[in-house]
C-alpha positions as a printed NumPy array, in Angstrom:
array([[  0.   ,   0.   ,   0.   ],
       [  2.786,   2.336,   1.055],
       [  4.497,   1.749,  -2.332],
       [  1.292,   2.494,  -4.145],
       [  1.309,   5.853,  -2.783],
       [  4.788,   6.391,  -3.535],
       [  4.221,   5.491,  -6.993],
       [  1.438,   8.096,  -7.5  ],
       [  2.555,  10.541,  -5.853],
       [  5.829,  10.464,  -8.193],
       [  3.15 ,   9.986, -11.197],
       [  1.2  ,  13.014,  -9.932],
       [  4.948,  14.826,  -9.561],
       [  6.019,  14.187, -13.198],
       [  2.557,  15.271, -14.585],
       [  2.691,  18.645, -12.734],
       [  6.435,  19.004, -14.334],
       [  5.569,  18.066, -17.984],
       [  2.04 ,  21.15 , -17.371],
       [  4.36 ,  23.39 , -16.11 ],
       [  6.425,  23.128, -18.774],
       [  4.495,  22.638, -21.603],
       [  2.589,  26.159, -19.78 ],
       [  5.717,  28.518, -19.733],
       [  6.442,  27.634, -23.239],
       [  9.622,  25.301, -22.249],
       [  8.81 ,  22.425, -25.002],
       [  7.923,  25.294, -27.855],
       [  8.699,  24.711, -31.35 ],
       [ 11.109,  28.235, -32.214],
       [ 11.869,  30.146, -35.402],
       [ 14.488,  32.948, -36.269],
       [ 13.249,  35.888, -38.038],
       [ 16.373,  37.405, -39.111],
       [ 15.754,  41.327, -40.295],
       [ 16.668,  41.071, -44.191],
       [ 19.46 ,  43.609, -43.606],
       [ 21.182,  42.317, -40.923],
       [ 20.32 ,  44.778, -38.479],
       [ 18.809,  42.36 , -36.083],
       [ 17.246,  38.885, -35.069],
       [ 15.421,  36.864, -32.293],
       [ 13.509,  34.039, -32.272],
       [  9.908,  33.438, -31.763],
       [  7.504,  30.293, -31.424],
       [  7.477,  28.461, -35.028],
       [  3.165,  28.615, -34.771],
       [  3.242,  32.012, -34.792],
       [  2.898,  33.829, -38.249],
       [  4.811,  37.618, -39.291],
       [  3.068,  40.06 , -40.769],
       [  4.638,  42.017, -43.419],
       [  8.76 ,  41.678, -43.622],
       [ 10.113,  44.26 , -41.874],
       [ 10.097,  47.947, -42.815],
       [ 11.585,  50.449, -40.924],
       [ 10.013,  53.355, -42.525],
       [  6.677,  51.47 , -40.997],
       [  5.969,  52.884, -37.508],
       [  4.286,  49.852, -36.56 ],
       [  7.272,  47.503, -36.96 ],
       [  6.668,  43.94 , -37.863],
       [  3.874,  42.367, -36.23 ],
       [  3.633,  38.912, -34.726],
       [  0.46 ,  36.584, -34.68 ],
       [ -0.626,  33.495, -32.89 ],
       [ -2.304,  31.99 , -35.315],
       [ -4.181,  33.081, -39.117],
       [ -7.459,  34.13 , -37.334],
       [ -5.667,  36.53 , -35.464],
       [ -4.049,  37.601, -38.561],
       [ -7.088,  38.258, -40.182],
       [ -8.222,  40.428, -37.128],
       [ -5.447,  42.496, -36.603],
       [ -4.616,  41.156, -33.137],
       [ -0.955,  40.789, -32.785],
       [  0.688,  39.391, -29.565],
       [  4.22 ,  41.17 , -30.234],
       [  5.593,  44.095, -32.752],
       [  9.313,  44.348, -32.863],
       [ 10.614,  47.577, -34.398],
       [ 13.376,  50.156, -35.28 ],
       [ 12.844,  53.724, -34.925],
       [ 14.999,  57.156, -35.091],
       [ 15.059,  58.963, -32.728],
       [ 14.34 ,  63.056, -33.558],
       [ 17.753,  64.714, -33.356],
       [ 16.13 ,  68.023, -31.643],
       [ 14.994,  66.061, -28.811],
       [ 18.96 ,  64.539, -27.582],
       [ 21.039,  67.421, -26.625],
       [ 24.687,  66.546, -27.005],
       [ 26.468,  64.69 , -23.97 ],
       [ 23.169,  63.544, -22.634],
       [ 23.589,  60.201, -20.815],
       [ 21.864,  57.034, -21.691],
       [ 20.044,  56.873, -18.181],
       [ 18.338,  60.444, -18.932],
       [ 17.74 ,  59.35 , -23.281],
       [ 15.662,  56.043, -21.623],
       [ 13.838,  58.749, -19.283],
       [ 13.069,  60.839, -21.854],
       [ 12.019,  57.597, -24.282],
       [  9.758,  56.322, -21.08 ],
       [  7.906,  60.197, -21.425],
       [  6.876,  59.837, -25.182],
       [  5.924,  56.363, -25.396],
       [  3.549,  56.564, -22.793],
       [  1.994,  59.733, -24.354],
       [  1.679,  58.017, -27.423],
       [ -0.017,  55.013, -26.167],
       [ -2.4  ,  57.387, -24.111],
       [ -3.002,  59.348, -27.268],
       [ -3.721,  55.944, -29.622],
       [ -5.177,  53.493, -27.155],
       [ -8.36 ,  53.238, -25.326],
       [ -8.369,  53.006, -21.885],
       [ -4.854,  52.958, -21.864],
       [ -2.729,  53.185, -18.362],
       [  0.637,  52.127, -17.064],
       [  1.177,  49.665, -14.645],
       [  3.344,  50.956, -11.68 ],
       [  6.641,  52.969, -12.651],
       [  8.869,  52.175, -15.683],
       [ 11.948,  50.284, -14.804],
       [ 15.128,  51.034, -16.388],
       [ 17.038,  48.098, -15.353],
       [ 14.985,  45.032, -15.612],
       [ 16.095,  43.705, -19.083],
       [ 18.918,  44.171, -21.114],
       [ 18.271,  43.863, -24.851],
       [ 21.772,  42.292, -25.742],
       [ 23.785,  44.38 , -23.304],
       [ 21.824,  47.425, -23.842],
       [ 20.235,  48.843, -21.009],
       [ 16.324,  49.023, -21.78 ],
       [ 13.034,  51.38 , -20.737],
       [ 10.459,  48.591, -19.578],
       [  6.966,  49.498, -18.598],
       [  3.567,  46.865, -18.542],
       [  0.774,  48.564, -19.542],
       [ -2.93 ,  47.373, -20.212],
       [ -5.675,  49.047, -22.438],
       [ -8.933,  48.255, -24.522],
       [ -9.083,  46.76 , -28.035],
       [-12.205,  45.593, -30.006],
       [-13.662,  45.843, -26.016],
       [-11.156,  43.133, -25.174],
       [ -8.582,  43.704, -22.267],
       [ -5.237,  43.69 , -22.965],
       [ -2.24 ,  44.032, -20.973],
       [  1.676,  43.973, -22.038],
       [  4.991,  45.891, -22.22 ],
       [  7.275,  47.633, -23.854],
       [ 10.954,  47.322, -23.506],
       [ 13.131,  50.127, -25.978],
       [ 16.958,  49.938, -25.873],
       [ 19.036,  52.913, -27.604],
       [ 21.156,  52.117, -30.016],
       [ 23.147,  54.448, -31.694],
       [ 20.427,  56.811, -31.595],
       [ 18.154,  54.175, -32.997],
       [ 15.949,  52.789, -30.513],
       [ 15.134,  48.924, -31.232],
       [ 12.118,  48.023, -29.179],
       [  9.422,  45.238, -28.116],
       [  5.688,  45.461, -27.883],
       [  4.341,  42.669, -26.224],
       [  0.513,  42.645, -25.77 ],
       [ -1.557,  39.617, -25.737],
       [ -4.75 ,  39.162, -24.718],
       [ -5.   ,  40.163, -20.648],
       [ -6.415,  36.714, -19.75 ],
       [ -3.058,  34.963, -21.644],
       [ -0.8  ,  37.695, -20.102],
       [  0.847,  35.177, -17.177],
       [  0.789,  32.056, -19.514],
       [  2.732,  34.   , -22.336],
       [  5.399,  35.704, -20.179],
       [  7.75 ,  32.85 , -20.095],
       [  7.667,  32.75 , -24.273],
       [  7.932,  36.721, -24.277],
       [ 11.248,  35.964, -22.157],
       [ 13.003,  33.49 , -23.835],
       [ 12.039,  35.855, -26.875],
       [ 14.25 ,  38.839, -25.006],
       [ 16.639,  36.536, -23.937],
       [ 17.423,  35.32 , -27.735],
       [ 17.309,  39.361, -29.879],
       [ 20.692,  39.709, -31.217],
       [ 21.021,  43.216, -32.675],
       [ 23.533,  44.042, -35.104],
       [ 22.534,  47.831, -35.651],
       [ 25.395,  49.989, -36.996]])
């Protein structure tokens, strides 16, 4: 009887393992989406589907899907993009520490300005991540889209006065069960921008 026991509690143990892993993404299929000029790459789960290539002239960046019906609604989980920064706005000799500061200001009005409902969620954090030994601007944030809640974050690095950044907003309901993919998608961005 004892030995019974043993054996399911040790079944009990490995089944809680493999649905903890197979939850934080641990056993996920990847892809590399390297950026047709070089300037950067990560990867990301092979089910989920890019939009367009790439554009850096597009303010949007390139959008990430979980699957085609989300596609075809224009729900993305993730945007990665490249944007300049406007020369008037970083006096010479300013430090990196005061350029994230300043990046943390203008996102958030722009969300505010384009989202509904949008709000921050406690204060950005300026250490948190490092987007391949770049020090990063990371905020969570949720908002309203199609009246579905949504929450996220944003992580920007400077780079040579181009600021590389994340968007990371799934639906609020998937927000805990996708964090550990949206990590190991951090962990893996290799930027190459010149």
């Amino acid at each position: 009887m004892r030995h019974q026991k043993t054996s399911i509690a040790f079944l009990f143990l490995i089944f809680y393992v493999l649905i903890i892993n197979s939850a934080s993404g641990i056993d996920q299929s990847w892809s590399i989406y390297p950026e047709k000029e070089g300037k950067f790459e990560l990867k990301y789960p092979s089910s989920w589907i890019t939009g367009d290539t790439f554009n850096e002239s597009n303010e949007d960046g390139l959008k990430f899907y979980t699957d085609i019906q989300n596609k075809s609604q224009t729900n993305e989980i993730m945007q990665v993009g490249i944007g300049h920064r406007d020369a008037e706005l970083v006096a010479p000799g300013m430090n990196l520490n005061t350029t994230l500061r300043l990046d943390s200001v203008l996102f958030i009005k722009k969300f505010k300005d384009e989202l509904q409902n949008f709000s921050v969620l406690g204060e950005p954090n300026f250490n948190k991540y490092n987007i391949n030994g770049h020090p990063s601007l990371y905020f969570e944030f949720s908002y309203v889209k199609s009246l579905v809640p949504k929450k996220g974050f944003f992580i920007a690095s400077d780079i040579n006065n181009s600021i590389f950044y994340i968007l990371f907003e799934p639906d609020q309901s998937d927000f805990i069960k996708t964090l550990p993919i949206a990590n190991e998608i951090i962990s893996s961005v290799k930027l190459h921008i010149q």
